[in-house]
C-alpha positions in Angstrom: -15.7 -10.8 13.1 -17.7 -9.3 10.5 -19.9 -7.7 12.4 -16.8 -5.9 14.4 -15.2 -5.2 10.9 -18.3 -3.4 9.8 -18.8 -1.1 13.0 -15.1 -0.7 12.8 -15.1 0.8 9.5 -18.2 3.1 9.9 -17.0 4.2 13.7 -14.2 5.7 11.3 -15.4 6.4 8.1 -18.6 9.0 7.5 -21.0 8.6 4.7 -19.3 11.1 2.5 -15.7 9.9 2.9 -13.9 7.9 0.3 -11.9 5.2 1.3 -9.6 3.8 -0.6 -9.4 -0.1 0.2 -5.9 -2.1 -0.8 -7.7 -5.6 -1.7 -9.0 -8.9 -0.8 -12.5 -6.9 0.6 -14.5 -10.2 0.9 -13.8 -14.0 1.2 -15.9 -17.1 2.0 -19.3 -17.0 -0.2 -18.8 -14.5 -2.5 -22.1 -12.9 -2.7 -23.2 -12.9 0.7 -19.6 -11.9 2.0 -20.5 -8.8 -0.8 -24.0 -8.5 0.2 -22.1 -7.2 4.0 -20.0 -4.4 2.5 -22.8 -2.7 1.2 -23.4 -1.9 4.6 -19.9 0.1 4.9 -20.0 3.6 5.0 -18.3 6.0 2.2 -17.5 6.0 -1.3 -15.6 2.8 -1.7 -12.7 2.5 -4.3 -10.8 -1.1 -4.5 -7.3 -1.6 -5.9 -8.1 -5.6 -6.2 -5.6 -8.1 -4.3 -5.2 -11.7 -4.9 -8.4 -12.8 -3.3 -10.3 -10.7 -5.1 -12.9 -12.1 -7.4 -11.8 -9.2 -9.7 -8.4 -9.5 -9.4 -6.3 -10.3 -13.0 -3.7 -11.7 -11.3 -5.2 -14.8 -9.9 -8.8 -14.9 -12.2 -9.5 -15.4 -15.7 -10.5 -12.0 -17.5 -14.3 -14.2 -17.8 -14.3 -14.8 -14.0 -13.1 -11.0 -13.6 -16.4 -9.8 -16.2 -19.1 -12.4 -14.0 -18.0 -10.8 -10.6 -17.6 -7.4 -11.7 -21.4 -6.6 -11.1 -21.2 -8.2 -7.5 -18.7 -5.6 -6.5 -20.2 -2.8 -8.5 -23.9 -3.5 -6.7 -21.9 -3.5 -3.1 -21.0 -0.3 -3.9 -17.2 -0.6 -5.2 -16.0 1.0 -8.0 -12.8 -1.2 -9.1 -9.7 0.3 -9.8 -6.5 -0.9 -11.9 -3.7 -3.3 -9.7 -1.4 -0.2 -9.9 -2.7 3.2 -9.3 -0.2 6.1 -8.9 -1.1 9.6 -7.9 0.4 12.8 -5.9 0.1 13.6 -2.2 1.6 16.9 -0.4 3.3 17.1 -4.1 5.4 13.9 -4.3 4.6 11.3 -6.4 3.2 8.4 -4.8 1.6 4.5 -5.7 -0.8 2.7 -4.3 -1.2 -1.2 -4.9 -2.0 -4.9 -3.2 1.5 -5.6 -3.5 4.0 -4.5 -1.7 7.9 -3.7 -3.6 8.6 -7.0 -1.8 7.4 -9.4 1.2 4.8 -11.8 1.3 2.9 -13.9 3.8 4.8 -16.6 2.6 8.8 -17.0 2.3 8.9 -16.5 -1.3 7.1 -13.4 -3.0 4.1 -14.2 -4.8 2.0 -12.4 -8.0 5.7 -10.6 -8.7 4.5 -9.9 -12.7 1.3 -8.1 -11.2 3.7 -6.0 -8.2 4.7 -2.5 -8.5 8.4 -1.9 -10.4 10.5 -0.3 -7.6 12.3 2.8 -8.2 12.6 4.5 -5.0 8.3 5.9 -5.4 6.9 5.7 -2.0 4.4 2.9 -1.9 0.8 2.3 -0.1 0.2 -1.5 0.0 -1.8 -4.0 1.7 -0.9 -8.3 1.5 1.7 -8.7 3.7 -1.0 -8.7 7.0 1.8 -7.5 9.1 0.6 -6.4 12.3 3.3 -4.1 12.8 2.0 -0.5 11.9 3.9 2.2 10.7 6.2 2.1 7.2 9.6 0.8 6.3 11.4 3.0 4.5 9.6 3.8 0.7 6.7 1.5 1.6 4.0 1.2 3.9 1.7 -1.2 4.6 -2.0 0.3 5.7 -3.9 -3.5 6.0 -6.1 -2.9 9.1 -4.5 -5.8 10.8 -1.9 -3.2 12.0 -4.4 -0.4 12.8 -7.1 -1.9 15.0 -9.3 -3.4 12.0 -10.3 -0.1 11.0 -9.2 2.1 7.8 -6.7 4.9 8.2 -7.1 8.6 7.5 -4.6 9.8 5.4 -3.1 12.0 8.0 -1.2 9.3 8.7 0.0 9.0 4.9 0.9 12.6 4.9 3.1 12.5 8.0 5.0 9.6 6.1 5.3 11.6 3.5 6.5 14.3 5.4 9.4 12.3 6.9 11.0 10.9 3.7 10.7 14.6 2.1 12.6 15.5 5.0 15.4 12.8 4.7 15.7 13.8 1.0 16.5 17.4 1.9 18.7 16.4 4.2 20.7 13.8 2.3 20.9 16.5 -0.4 21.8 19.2 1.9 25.1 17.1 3.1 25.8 16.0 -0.6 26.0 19.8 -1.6 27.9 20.8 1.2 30.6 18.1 1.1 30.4 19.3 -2.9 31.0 23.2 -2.1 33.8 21.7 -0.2 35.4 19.5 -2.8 34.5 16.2 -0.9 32.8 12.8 -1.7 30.1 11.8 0.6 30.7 8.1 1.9 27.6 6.2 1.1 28.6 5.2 4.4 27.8 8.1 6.4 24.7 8.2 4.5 23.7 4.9 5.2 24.1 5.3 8.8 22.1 8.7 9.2 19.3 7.1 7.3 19.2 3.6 8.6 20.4 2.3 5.0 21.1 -1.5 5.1 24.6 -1.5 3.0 24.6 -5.6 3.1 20.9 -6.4 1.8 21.2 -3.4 -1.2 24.6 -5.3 -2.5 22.6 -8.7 -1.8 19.9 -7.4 -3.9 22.0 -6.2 -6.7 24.0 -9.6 -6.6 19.6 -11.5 -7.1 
């Protein structure tokens, strides 16, 4: 498997890309499970997840310090659990974590997750091996994608689509406001796919 995962990754990414990777990079022996992602391709940037010898949310700041130097002489450069930034000119994050879901039936690491207010969210954790996003997040672990990173074409498209939904949920809102009228949450919720039952489930949690 690691030897698939490796030509995966540099069938994909050339030596001067930048990838970057949405944690747990490297389990089993630490150093020798390293040692094989010096062999990836590209500049390598790690938002750490829970398996992550770096990661504050499941290591002590003195485990966090040792292992640092591993990562750093494989070639990552380690980034902070939450990293926000803008794409196509909308604000975007990037973390492990997704808002919510877990491999597990209850949501794990929920101090170290991203706060959600509606940002659109890149995330890893979850291994779901259904590709594509839901709604505000989506999930780029390679188990959806063939075991092999992404290009961010695919991010942008995303992207794309919700700026498009938010033109057109404002465009109705204005017109039914030219025109005097409310718009029914309803009607919104059924253009956009909006579960009506799990938001007033979530607000009740």
């Amino acid at each position: 498997m690691d030897s698939k995962l490796i030509r995966r990754w540099n069938e994909t990414v050339a030596p001067t890309d930048t990838v970057l990777h949405l944690g747990d990079v490297a389990l089993g022996p630490i150093a020798d499970s390293l040692q094989l992602t010096a062999q990836l391709n590209g500049r390598k940037l790690l938002v750490p997840g829970n398996h992550d010898r770096v990661s504050p949310a499941t290591q002590s700041r003195r485990a966090v310090e040792r292992f640092t130097p591993l990562y750093e002489q494989a070639g990552w450069i380690i980034l902070p659990e939450i990293i926000q930034g803008t794409r196509r000119g909308i604000q975007i994050l990037a973390s492990h974590y997704p808002y919510a879901g877990d491999t597990q039936e209850a949501d794990r690491h929920t101090s170290h997750r991203p706060v959600d207010h509606g940002t659109p969210l890149l995330h890893g954790h979850t291994h779901d091996r259904e590709n594509g996003p839901v709604g505000h997040q989506f999930h780029v672990g390679v188990d959806a994608f063939g075991y092999a990173p992404i290009p961010f074409t695919l991010v942008d498209a995303w992207l794309d689509d919700l700026r498009r939904e938010e033109e057109e949920i404002a465009a109705i809102v204005r017109e039914r406001t030219a025109l005097g009228e409310g718009t029914p949450l309803s009607e919104l919720a059924e253009k956009f796919g909006i579960d009506l039952d799990a938001m007033s489930q979530d607000e009740r949690t």
